[in-house]
C-alpha angles and dihedrals in degrees: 000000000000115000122195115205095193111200098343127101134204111213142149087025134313143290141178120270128215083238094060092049094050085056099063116101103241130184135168114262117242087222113027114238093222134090127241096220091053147028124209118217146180111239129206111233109246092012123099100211117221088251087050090049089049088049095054097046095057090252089117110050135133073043111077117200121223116209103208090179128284138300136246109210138346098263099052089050081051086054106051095041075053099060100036090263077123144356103238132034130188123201147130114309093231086061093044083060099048091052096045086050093046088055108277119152098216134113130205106239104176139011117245113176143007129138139279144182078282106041135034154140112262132184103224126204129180117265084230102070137065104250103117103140144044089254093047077075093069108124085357129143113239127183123218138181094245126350109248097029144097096302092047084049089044094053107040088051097048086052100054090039078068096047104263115162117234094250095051083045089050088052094072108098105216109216116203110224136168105253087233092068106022092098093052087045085055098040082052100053090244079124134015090216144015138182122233133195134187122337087010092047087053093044098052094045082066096066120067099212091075121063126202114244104190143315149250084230088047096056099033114019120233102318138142122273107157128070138183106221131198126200107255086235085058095057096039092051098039107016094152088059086040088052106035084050092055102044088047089050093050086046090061092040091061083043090054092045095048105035117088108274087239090054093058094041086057087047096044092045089055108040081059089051097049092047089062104207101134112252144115135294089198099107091045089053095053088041107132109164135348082251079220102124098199133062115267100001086288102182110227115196088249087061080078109013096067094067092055094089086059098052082051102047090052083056102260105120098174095073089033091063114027116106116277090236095068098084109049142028125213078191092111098034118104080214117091116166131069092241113167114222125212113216109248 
């Protein structure tokens, strides 16, 4: 079979595109795989997720998390919560779309992760060279995280809010790297541009051969991107462990928005140190804000909904135009107001 992969590249090693998900046959399982005493999951090295923080400030129990290794993108955690491999996932809210419309049986129940005035996603050139402006991008190379995925989103947008055509915008050729070496790809000239997020964002912003184009704060505001899912069998057979999940990860998540941000980098720090599984604290140490605007991971409809232009404008106009509300319930979530947080 010949496969034709247009204007993308596949460089530096492979991810798993938002494409490839949709393409997996789901349904919903007559007799969920999970447990109702404990959830599986799928961790970040170096990263405490908000389950894991709830976890470890008593907010969980009588749930027990179990960690079954890391993951290595959004989309592939959404697929294995999908398939029963584990019981929550966490991803970009455009992919969590994409995989309810292609027949997923899965819900968003918090928000996890945006951006805000103290963390965002950026998209990084060199000072030497000459890329200054949106338009400077035109025929360019830009590395990204996963094809199909927030960063691809991020950028296209960015790139019709400044009057690209479609054709110039078609002309960037998107590089999949892994974000641990995507500075070094850019310092190198492998790429003359790459978007950062978190920890590599922070890091990069530290070396003065490298400038800032622009941010995912600059295009959208401070606004949710990020969102935990649950199959829809987990939470009808076990809908007290659903709920009572849900209501202890919010909890962290406000714990995490109104505690001084020091506070949270020692207890992060040490929570990675005392889980001994050899990796880094370096993204606790550069952690500046949980980048959730609203208290508690509360899901607003413009969470989703912003990244339906985008889904229309790449010609799928079933997740462009069903309801936002479709993909995610506050039902579970002790929050519940739409009150925006400052980061403190």
């Amino acid at each position: 079979m010949k496969v034709s992969l247009s204007r993308r590249s596949f460089m530096f090693g492979t991810s798993v595109s938002m494409g490839l998900l949709a393409s997996t046959s789901v349904s919903a399982n007559q007799k969920d795989s999970g447990r109702g005493d404990r959830l599986r999951y799928q961790g970040l090295a170096g990263i405490i997720l908000y389950p894991e923080l709830a976890d470890a400030l008593g907010y969980l129990a009588p749930l027990k998390l179990e960690w079954v290794g890391n993951t290595t993108s959004g989309p592939q955690d959404l697929q294995a919560a999908t398939t029963g491999d584990t019981d929550f996932g966490e991803a970009f809210n455009g992919a969590i779309m994409k995989l309810i419309v292609s027949g997923a049986p899965v819900k968003a129940v918090l928000a996890y992760g945006g951006a805000d005035k103290l963390t965002s996603g950026s998209i990084f050139v060199r000072k030497a060279s000459s890329l200054r402006a949106p338009r400077d991008l035109i025929g360019k190379t830009i590395g990204v995280n996963t094809l199909m995925a927030e960063h691809e989103c991020f950028i296209e947008q960015y790139l019709q809010a400044n009057g690209l055509t479609d054709t110039e915008i078609r002309s960037i050729i998107l590089v999949a790297i892994p974000p641990v070496v995507a500075e070094q790809a850019l310092r190198h000239g492998r790429v003359d541009a790459v978007v950062l997020s978190n920890v590599f964002r922070e890091v990069a912003l530290q070396h003065n051969d490298l400038l800032e184009l622009t941010t995912e704060y600059a295009l959208y505001g401070a606004g949710n991107t990020d969102s935990i899912i649950l199959r829809n069998s987990y939470m009808e057979a076990w809908p007290q462990s659903a709920r009572h999940f849900t209501e202890a990860t919010a909890r962290a998540i406000s714990w995490a928005q109104t505690t001084p941000p020091d506070h949270v980098r020692t207890f992060l720090i040490s929570l990675i140190k005392n889980r001994k599984r050899g990796e880094s604290t370096l993204p606790a140490r550069y952690w500046r804000s949980t980048s959730v605007v609203t208290r508690g991971g509360y899901i607003r409809p413009e969470d989703f909904a912003r990244f339906q232009p985008w889904y229309a404008w790449r010609g799928d106009t079933r997740t462009a135009t069903l309801p936002a509300d479709t993909f995610y319930t506050n039902t579970f979530n002790p929050e519940q107001t739409a009150q925006v947080i400052t980061p403190l």
